[in-house]
C-alpha positions in Angstrom: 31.2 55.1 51.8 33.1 51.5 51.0 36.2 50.2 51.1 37.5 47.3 49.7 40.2 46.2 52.5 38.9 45.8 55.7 40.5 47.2 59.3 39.0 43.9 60.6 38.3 40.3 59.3 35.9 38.4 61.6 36.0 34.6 62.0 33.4 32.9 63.1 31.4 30.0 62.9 27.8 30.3 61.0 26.4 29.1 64.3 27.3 32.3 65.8 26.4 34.8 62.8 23.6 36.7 64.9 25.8 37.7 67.7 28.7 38.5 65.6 26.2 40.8 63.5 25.9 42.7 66.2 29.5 42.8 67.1 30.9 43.9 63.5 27.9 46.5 64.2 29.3 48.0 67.2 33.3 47.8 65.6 31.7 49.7 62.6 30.3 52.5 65.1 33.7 52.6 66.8 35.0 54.0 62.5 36.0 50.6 62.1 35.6 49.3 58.0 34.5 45.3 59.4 34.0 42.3 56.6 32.4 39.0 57.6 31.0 37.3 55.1 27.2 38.1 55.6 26.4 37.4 51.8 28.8 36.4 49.1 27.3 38.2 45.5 26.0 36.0 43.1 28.5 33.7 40.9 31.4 34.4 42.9 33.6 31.5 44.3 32.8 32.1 47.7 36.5 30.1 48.6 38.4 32.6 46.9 36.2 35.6 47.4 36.7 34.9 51.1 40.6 34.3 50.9 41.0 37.8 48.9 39.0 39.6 52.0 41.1 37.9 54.6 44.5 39.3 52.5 43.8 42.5 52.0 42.5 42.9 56.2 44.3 44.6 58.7 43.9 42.0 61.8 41.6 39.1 62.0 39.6 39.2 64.6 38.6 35.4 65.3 35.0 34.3 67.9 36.0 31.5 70.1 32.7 29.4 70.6 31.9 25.8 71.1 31.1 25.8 67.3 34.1 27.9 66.0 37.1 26.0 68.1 35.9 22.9 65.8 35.8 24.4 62.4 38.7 23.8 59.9 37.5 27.2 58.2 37.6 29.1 61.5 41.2 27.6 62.3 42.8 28.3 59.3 41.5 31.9 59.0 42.8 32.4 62.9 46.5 30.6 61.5 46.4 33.4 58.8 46.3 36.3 61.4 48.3 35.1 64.2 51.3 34.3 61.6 50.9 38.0 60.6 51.1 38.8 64.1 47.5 40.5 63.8 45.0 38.0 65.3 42.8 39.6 67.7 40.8 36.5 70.0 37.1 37.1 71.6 35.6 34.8 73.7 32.0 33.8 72.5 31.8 31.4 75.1 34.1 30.5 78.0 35.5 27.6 75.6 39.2 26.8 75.6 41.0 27.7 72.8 42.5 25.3 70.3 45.6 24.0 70.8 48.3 26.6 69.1 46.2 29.9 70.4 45.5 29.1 73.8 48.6 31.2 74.5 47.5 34.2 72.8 45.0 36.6 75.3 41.6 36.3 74.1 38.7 39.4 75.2 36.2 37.4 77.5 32.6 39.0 76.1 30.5 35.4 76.8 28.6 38.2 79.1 28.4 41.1 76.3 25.4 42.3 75.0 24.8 45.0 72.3 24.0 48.0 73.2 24.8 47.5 76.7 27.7 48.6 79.3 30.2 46.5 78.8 34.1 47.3 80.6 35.5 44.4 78.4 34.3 45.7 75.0 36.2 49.0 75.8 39.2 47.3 76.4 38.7 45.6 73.2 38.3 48.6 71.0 41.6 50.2 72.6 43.7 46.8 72.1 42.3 46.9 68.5 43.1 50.6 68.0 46.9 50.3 69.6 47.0 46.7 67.1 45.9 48.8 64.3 48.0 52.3 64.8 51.0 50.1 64.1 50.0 47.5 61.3 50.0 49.2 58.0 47.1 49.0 55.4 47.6 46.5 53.0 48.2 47.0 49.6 45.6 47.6 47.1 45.0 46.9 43.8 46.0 48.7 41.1 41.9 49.8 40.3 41.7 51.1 43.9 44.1 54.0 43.6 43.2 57.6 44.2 40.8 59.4 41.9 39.2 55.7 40.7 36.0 55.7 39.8 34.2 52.1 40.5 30.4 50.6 41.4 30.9 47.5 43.5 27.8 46.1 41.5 26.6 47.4 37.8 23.1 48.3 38.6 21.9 52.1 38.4 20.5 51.4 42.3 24.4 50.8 43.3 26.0 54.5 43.9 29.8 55.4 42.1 32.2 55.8 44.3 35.2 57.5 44.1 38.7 56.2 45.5 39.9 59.3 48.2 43.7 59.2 48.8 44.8 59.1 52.2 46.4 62.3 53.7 46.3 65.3 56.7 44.7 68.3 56.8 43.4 71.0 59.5 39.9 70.6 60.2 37.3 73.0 61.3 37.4 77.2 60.7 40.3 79.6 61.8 38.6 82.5 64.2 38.9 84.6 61.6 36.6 83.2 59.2 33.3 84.9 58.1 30.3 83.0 59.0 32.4 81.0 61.5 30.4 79.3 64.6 32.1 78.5 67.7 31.6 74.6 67.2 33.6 74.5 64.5 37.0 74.8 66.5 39.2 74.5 67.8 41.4 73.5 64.4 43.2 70.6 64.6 45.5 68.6 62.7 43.5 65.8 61.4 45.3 62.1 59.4 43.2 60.1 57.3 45.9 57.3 57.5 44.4 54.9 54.3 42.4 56.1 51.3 38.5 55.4 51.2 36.2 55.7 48.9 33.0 57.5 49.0 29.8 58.8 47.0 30.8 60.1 43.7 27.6 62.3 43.9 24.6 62.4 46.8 22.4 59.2 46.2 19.3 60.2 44.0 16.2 59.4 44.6 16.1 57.4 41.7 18.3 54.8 43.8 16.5 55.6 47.3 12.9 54.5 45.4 15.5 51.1 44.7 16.0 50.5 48.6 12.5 51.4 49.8 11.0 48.9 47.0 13.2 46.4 47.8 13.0 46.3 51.7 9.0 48.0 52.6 11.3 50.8 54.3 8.2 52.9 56.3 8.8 56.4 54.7 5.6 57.7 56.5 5.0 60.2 58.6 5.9 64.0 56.8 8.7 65.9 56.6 9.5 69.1 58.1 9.1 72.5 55.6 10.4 75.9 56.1 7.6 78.3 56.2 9.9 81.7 56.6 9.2 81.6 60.5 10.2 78.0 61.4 10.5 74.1 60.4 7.5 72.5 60.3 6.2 69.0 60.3 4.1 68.8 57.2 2.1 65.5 56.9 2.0 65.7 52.9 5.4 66.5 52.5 8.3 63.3 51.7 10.7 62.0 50.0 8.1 62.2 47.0 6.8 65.0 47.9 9.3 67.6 49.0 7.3 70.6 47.4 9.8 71.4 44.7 10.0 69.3 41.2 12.4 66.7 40.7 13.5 63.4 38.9 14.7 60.2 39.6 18.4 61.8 38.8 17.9 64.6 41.8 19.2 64.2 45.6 17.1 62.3 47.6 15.7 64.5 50.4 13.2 63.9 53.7 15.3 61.4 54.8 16.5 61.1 58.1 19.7 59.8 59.6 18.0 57.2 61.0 16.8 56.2 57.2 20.1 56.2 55.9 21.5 53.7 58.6 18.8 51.6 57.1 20.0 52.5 53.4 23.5 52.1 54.2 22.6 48.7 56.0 20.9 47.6 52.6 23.6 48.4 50.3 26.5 46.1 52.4 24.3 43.6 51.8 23.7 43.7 48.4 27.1 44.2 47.7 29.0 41.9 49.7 31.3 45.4 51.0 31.3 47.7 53.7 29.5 50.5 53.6 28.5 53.2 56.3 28.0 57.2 56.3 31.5 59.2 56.1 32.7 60.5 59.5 32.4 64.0 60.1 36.3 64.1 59.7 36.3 62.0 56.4 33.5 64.5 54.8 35.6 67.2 55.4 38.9 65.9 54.1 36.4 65.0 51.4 35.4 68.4 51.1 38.2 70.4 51.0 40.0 68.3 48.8 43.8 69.8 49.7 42.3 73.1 50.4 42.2 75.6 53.1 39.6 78.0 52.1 36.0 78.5 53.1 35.2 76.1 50.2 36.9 74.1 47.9 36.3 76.9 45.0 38.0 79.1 47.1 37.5 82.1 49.2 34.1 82.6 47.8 31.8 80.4 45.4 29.0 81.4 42.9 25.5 79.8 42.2 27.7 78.5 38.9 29.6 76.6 41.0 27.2 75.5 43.9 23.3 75.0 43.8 22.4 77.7 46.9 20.3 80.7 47.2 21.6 83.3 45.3 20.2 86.1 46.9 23.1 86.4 49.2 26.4 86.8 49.3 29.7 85.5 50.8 33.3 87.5 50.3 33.5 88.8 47.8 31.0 87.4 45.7 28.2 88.7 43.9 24.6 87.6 43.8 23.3 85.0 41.7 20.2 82.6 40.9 17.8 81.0 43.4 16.8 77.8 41.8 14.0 76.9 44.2 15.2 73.7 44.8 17.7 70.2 43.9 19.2 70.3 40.5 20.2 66.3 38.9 23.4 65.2 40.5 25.2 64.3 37.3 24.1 68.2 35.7 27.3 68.9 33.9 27.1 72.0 34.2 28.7 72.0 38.1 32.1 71.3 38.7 33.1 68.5 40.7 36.2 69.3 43.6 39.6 68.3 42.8 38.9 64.7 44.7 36.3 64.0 41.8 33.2 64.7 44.1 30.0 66.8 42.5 27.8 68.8 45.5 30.0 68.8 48.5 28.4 72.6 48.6 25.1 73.0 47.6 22.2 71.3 46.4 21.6 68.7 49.8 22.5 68.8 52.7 24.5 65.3 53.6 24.5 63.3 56.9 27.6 61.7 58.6 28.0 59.3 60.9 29.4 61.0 63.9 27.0 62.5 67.0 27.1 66.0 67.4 29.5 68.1 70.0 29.8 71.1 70.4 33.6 71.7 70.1 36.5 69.5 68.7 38.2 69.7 72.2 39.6 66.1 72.9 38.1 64.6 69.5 40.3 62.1 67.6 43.1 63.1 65.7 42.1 59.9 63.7 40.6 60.9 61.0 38.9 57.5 60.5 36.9 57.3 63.7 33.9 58.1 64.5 32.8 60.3 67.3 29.9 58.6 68.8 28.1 58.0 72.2 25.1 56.1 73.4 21.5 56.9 73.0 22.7 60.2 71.1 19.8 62.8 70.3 21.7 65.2 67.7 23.6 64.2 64.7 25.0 66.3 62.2 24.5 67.4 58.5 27.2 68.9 56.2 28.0 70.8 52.8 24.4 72.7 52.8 21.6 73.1 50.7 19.8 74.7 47.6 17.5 76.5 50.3 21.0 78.2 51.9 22.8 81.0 52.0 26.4 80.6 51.1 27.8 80.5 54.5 26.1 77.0 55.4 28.0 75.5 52.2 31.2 75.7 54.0 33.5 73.0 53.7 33.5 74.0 58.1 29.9 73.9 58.2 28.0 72.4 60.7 24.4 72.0 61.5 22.8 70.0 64.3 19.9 68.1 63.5 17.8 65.4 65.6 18.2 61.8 63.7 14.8 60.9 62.8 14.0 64.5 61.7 13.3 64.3 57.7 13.9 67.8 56.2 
């Protein structure tokens, strides 16, 4: 997923680029979208790229360090958010301010560390979400509305995205649902406050084969296989191997969530833009695309519609095929939903961001956020597969799935 205006701007000085990596990091794990300025793409004006980003953010966020409090770049990025009433100050150090924002409350983290404890990072992500409940999105340009199609760079290995209007909707199944699991409730009125854009269709492997050439990415290891009684770890199954036939134009499969964080990872830095997996919340809204039915087809789909196995049945629909495996994700031949997505049911299953609960009690009504916790074991996968029955393509689906398992 990437959008083009940012929740949060970070300034800092270069000097301090490692630790705010791993700050933006931790903001982006929080649901946050975060721009700093890791890489500017080739032949742009990196003055003017860098002023557009800072216009179109939220807040600024600025890193107070020994270096920062003496760069001219730093200050005038700070000047930009505090006159919009949206600058956000962290202590990188226990410098003093410069003159002008020493009256503004900064968050002392000169002891944070990722990863780690930390009381004064939580208060930091609950000033930024009460800053940010109350300062609109900013505007966006006209080639970012709803239903736009755009690739932030014009190489096959860069994925199309589609623009996703911002809206409400109740997520998760009514009781009454067929198929329905108990983790998928209780309902709840769910806003996606600011449109986003996400993954036209699933990234192909044609794309993946881009990442791992580029960065060495260790793909070793198997994949697990369904042998009728179980999932097994098969030591000559992969992401090249998955025992079916495919192309460079099929879903990418055997890869894990903790692959994709990698993949994801790659792409914002290629781009120069913010990318991460949807949250569970986002895929859904995704999903459904304005509707309230078991899928997005309505209250039952066909093998016409959906890649699945065919052999069984949901509603009142009738059998169809059973392909055996992924079909290409631009095979015309399958609708896309009314947000302009192809294979939200069927064909792969698709990771989000978000660690797995087992019940929407108490989870954000923020559609935007992500529901995570530290040193989480299960994540969660969505929209099923070709290898499913019809009641796993739900757009209330859920399965549970450890992060480095490869299926």
């Amino acid at each position: 997923m990437s959008e083009d205006a940012s929740d949060i701007f970070i300034s800092y000085a270069r000097e301090d680029a490692e630790w705010v990596g791993a700050l933006a990091a931790a903001l982006e794990k929080s649901g946050w979208s975060v721009f700093w300025d890791r890489r500017v793409p080739a032949g742009r004006n990196w003055r003017t790229y860098l002023a557009a980003k800072l216009e179109k953010a939220r807040c600024v966020l600025v890193v107070w360090s020994e270096h920062a409090v003496a760069s001219d770049y730093v200050l005038a990025e700070a000047d930009d958010g505090r006159e919009r009433n949206a600058l956000v100050p962290v202590l990188r150090q226990p410098v003093r301010p410069p003159f002008g924002f020493r009256h503004i409350h900064a968050a002392d983290l000169s002891g944070w560390v990722a990863g780690s404890a930390s009381q004064e990072f939580d208060l930091l992500l609950k000033d930024l979400g009460t800053l940010l409940a109350t300062v609109p999105c900013r505007p966006q340009p006209p080639w970012r509305r709803p239903g736009e199609i755009l690739r932030d760079v014009d190489a096959s290995w860069c994925p199309e995205l589609v623009v996703i209007p911002a809206g409400s909707f109740m997520m998760g199944s009514p009781e009454t649902e067929e198929g329905r699991l108990d983790h998928e409730g209780p309902q709840r009125q769910v806003t996606l406050a600011r449109a986003f854009a996400m993954g036209r269709y699933p990234v192909t492997r044609g794309q993946f084969a881009s990442f791992v050439a580029a960065t060495g990415h260790d793909m070793s290891g198997g994949a697990y296989a369904w042998t009728g009684r179980g999932w097994v770890l098969m030591a000559d199954r992969g992401w090249r191997n998955p025992g079916f036939a495919q192309t460079d134009a099929h879903p990418v499969v055997c890869v894990s969530w903790l692959d994709a964080q990698v993949y994801v990872r790659w792409l914002a830095e290629n781009t120069g833009q913010s990318y991460r997996l949807p949250s569970e919340a986002e895929w859904e809204y995704a999903a459904r695309a304005g509707t309230a039915t078991p899928f997005w087809t309505g209250a039952t789909i066909t093998t016409a519609q959906a890649n699945y196995d065919g052999n069984y049945t949901y509603g009142p629909g009738a059998k169809g095929v059973s392909r055996q495996g992924t079909v290409a994700v631009d095979d015309a031949s399958f609708p896309a939903n009314p947000f302009g997505l192809d294979h939200m049911h069927g064909n792969v299953s698709e990771w989000v961001q978000d660690c797995y609960a087992d019940s929407y009690a108490g989870a954000p009504l923020d559609g935007h956020l992500v529901v995570d916790r530290k040193d989480c074991r299960v994540r969660i996968l969505r929209g099923g597969s070709w290898f499913d029955s019809p009641r796993d393509l739900r757009s209330a689906g859920r399965v549970r799935r450890a992060p480095e398992g490869r299926y």
